[in-house]
C-alpha positions in Angstrom: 13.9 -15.4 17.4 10.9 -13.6 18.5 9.8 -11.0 15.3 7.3 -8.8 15.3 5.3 -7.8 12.2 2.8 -4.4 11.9 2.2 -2.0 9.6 3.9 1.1 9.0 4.0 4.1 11.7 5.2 7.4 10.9 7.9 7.3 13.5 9.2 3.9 11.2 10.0 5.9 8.2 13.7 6.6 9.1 14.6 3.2 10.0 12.7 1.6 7.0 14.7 4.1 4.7 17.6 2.9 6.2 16.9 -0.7 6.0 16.4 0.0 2.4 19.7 1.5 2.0 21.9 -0.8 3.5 20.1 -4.2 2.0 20.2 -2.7 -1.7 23.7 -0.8 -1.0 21.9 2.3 -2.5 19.1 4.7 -2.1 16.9 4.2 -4.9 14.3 2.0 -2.9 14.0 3.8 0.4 13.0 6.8 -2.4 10.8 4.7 -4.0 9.3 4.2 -0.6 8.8 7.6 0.8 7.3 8.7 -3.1 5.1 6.0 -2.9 3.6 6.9 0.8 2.3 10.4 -1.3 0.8 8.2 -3.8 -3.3 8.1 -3.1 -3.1 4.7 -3.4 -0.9 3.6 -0.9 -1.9 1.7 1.9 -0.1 1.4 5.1 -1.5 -1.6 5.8 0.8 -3.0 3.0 3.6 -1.3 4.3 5.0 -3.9 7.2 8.2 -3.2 9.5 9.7 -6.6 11.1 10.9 -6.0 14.8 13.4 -7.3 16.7 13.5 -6.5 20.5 11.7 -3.2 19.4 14.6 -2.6 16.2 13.7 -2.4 12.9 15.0 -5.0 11.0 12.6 -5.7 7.8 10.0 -3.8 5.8 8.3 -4.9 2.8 5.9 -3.1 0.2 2.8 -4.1 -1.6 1.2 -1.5 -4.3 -1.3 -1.5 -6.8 -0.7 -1.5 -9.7 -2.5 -1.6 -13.3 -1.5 -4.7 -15.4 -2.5 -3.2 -19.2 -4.5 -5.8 -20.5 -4.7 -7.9 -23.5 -8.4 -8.2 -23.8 -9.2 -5.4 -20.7 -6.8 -3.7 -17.9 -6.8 -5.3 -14.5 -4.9 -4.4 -10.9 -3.3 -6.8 -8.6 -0.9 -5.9 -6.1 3.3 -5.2 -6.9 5.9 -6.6 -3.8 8.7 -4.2 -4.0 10.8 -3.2 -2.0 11.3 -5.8 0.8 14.9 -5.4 2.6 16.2 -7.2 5.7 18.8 -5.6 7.8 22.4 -7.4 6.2 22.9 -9.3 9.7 19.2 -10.5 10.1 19.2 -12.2 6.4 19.3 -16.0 6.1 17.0 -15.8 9.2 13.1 -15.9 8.1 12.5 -12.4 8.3 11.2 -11.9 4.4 9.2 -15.1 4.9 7.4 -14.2 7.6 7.5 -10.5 6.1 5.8 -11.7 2.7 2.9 -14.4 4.7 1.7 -11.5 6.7 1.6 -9.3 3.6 -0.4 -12.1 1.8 -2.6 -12.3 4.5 -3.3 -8.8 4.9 -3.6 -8.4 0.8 -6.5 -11.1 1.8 -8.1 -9.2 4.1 -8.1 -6.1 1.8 -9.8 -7.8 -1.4 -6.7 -8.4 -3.3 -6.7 -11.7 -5.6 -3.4 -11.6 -6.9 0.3 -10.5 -6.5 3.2 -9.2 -9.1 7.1 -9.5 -8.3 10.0 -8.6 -10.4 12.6 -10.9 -8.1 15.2 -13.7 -7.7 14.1 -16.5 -9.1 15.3 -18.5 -6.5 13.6 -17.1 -3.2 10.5 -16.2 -4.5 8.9 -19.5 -5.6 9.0 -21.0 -2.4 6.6 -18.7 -1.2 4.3 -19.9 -4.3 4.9 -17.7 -7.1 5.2 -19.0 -10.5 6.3 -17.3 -13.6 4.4 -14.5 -14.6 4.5 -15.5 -18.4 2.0 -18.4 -17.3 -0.6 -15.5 -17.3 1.5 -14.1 -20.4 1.6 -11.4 -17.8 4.8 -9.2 -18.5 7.3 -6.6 -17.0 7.2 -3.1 -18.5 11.2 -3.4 -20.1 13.0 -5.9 -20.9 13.4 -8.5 -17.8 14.8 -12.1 -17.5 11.6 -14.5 -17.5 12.2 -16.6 -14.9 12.3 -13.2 -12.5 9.0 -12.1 -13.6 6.7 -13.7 -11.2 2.7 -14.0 -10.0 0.7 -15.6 -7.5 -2.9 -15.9 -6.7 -4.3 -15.4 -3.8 -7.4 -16.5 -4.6 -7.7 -19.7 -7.0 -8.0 -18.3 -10.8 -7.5 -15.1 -9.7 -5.4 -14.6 -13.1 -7.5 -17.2 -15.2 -8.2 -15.4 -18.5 -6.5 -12.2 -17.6 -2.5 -11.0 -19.8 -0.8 -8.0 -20.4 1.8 -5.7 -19.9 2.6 -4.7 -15.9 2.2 -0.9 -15.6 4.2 0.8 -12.7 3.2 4.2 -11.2 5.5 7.2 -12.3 7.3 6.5 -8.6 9.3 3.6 -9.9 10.9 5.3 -13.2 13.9 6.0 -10.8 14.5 2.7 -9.3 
């Protein structure tokens, strides 16, 4: 299967809302999306759309966002959302979806990444519970779906606290 992976183009924003829609069976997370491109911190380079014979079939998000720190306040970057098209799933599409985005998070400075997430997909891609940091969700979240990774080694040696969304998430 030959996939595509860019960033973001304006002309992809009503195929990555409805990506969103029909992988979460709801709209909350194509909203969270299109708030989030208004934020001043979004990137577009974090913003990738997978393509299939010139279709839209994945998009995942990376943000910024403040981790409220025991001993001082740190940023990393947040996956969320990623969605795959219901009859592309099963097929590689996230994987390749969440390398790129690490790669690109490389490119941009970023040390370290934050997911709220299955517990069971996510690891393979080398996250690890977040509570190894005692790095934590904002509410009240099963453990084992609160994960990090570093991108660079120790990126999170020395650093805790309490994840800190932007005001864009409250209705997700």
């Amino acid at each position: 299967m030959n996939i595509t992976i860019r960033s973001e183009a304006r002309s992809d924003y009503t195929d990555i809302s409805l990506l969103n829609d029909l992988a979460f069976g709801r709209e909350n997370e194509a909203s969270l999306v299109e708030k989030l491109r208004k934020n001043p911190l979004f990137r577009k380079e974090l913003s990738l759309v997978a393509l299939f014979e010139g279709q839209a079939v994945g998009h995942i998000l990376f943000f910024p966002v403040v981790v409220k720190g025991d001993k001082q306040d740190f940023s990393l970057l947040c996956l969320a959302p990623m969605a795959v098209m219901p009859e592309f799933q099963g097929m590689g599409i996230g994987g390749k979806l969440i390398e790129i985005g690490f790669k690109t998070a490389r490119k941009l400075g970023y040390r370290s990444i934050y997911v709220l997430g299955h517990a069971d997909y996510y690891p393979r891609f080398g996250f690890k519970p977040a509570g190894l940091w005692n790095i934590k969700a904002p509410f009240e979240a099963p453990d084992e779906n609160s994960m990090a990774i570093e991108l660079e080694e120790n990126a999170l040696l020395n650093k805790s606290g309490t994840v800190e969304y932007p005001v864009e998430f409250n209705d997700v």
